[in-house]
mmCIF file of the C-alpha atoms, coordinates in Angstrom:
data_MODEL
# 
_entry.id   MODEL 
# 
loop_
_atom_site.group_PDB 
_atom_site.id 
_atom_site.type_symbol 
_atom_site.label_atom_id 
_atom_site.label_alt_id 
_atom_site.label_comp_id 
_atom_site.label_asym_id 
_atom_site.label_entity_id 
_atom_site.label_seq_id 
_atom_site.pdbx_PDB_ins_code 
_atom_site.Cartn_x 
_atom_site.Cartn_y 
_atom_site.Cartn_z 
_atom_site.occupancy 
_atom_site.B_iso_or_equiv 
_atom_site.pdbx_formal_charge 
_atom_site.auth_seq_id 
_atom_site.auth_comp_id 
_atom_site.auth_asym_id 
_atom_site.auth_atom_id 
_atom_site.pdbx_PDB_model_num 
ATOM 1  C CA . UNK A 1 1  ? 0.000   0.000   0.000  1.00 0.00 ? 1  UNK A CA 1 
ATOM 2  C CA . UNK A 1 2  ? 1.266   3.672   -0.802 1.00 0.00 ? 2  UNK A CA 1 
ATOM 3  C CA . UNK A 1 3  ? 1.420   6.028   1.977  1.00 0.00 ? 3  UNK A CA 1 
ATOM 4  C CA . UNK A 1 4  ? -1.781  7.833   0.684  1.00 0.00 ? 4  UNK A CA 1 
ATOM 5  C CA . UNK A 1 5  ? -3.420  4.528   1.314  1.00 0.00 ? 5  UNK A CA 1 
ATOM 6  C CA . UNK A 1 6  ? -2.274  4.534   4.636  1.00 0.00 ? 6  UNK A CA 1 
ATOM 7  C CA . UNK A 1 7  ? -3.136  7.883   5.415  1.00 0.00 ? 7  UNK A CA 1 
ATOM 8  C CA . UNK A 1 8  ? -6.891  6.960   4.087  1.00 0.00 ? 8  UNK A CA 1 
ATOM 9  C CA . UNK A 1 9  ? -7.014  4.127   6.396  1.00 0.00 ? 9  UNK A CA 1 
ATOM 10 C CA . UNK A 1 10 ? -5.658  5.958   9.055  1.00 0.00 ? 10 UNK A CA 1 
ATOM 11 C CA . UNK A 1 11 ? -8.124  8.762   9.361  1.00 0.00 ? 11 UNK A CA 1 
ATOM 12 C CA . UNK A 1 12 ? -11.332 6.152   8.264  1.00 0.00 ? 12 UNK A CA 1 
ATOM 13 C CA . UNK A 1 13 ? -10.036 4.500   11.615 1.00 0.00 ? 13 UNK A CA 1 
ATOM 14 C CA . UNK A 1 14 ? -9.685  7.838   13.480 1.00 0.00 ? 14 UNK A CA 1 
ATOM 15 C CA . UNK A 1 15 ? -13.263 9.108   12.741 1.00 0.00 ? 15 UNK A CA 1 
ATOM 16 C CA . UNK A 1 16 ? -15.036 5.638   13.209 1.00 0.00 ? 16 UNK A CA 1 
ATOM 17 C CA . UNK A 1 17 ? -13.116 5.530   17.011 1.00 0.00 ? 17 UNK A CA 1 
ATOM 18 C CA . UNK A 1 18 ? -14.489 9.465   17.468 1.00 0.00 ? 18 UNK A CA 1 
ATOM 19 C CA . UNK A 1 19 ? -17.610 8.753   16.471 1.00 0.00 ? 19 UNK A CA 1 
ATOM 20 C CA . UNK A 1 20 ? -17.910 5.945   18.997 1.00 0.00 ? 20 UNK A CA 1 
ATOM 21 C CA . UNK A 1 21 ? -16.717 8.005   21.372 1.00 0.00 ? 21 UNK A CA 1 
ATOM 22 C CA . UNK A 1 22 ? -18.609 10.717  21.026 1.00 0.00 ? 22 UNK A CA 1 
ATOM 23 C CA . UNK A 1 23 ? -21.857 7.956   20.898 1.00 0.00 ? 23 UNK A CA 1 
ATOM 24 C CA . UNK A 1 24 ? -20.795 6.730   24.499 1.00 0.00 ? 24 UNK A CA 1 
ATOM 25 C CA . UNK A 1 25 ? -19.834 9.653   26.106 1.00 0.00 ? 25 UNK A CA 1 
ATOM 26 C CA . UNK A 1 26 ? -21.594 12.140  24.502 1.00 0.00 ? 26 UNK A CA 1 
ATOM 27 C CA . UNK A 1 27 ? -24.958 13.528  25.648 1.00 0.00 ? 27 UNK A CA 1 
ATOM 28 C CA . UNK A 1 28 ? -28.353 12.295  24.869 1.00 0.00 ? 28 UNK A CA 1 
ATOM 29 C CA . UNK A 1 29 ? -30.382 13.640  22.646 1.00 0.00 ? 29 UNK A CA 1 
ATOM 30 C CA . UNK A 1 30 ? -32.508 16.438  24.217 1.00 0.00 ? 30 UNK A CA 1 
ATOM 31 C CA . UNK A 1 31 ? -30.129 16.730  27.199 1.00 0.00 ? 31 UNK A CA 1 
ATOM 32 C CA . UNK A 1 32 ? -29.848 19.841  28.866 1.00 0.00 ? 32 UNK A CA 1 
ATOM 33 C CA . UNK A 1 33 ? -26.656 21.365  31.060 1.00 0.00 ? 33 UNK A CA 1 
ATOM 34 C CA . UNK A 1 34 ? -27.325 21.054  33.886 1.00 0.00 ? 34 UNK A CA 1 
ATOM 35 C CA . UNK A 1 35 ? -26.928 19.205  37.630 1.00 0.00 ? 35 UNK A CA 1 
ATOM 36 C CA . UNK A 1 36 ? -29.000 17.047  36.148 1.00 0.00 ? 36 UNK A CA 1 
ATOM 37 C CA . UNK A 1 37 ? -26.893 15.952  33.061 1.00 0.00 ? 37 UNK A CA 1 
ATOM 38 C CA . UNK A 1 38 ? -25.853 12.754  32.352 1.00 0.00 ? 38 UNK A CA 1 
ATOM 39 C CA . UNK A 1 39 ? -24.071 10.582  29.602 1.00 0.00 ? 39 UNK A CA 1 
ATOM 40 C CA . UNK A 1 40 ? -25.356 7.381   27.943 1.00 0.00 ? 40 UNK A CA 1 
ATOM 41 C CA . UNK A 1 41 ? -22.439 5.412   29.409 1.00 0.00 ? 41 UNK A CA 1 
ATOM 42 C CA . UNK A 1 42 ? -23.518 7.061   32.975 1.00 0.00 ? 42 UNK A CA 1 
ATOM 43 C CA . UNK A 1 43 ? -26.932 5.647   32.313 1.00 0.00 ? 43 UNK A CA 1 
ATOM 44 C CA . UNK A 1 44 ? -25.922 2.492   31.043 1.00 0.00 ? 44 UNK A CA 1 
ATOM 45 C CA . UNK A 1 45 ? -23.632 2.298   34.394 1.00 0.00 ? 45 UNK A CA 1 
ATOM 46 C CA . UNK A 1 46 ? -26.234 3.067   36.560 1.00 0.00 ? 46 UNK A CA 1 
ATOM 47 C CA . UNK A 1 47 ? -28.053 0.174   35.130 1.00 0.00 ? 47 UNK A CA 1 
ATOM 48 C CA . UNK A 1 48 ? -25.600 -2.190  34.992 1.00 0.00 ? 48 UNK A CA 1 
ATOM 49 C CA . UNK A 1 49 ? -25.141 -1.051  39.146 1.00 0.00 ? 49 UNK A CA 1 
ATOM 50 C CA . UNK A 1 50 ? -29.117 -1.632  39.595 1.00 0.00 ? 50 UNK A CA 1 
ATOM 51 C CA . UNK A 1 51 ? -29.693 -4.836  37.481 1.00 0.00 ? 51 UNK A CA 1 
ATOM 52 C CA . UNK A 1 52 ? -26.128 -6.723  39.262 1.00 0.00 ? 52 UNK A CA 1 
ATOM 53 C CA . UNK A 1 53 ? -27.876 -5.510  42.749 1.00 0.00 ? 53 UNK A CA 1 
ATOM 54 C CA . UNK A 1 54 ? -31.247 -7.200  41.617 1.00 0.00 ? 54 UNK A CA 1 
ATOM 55 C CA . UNK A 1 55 ? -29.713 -10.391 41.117 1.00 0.00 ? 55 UNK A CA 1 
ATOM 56 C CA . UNK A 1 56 ? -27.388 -10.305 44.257 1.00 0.00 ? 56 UNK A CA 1 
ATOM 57 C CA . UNK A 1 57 ? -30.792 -9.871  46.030 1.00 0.00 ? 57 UNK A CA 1 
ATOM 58 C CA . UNK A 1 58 ? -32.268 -12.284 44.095 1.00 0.00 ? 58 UNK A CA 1 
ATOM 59 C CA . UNK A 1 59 ? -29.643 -15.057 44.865 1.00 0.00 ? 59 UNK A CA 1 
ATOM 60 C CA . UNK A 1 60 ? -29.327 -14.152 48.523 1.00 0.00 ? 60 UNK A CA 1 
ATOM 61 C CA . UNK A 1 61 ? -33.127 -15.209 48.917 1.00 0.00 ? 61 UNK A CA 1 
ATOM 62 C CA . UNK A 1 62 ? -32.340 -18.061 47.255 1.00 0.00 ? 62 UNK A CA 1 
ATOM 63 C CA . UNK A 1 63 ? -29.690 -19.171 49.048 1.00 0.00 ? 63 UNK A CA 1 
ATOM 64 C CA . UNK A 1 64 ? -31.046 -18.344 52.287 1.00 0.00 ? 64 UNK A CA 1 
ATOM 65 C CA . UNK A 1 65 ? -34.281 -20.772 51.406 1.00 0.00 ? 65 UNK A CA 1 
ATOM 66 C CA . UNK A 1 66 ? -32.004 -23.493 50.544 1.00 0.00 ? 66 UNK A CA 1 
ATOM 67 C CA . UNK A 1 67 ? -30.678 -23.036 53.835 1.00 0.00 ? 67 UNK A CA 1 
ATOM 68 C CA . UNK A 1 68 ? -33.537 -23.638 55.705 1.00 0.00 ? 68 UNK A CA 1 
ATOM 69 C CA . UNK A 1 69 ? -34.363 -26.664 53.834 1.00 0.00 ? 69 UNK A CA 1 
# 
């Protein structure tokens, strides 16, 4: 490949990472500036925090009715 080729490549790979970037961190749409704001990968945090303590509650009743038995 020439160097032009390169250089093609190069910034095709540079805007797809900013674009992802700017998908995951940016700000949803309609979001206003405020002490209110959050990301999408804030959001998607906070759910992953809330689902993983939903199960951990959910196996901790389990377990503690297969102690009794």
């Amino acid at each position: 490949m020439s160097r032009t080729s390169y250089l093609l490549v190069g910034a095709l790979v540079g805007a797809a990472v900013a674009a992802a970037l700017n998908y995951f961190l940016g700000p949803a749409p309609g979001t206003t500036y405020d002490a209110n704001y959050r990301s999408r990968l804030d959001f998607a945090l906070d759910e992953g925090r809330r689902a993983a303590a939903e199960r951990e509650q959910e196996l901790r009743r389990q377990l503690t009715e297969l102690r009794r038995i």
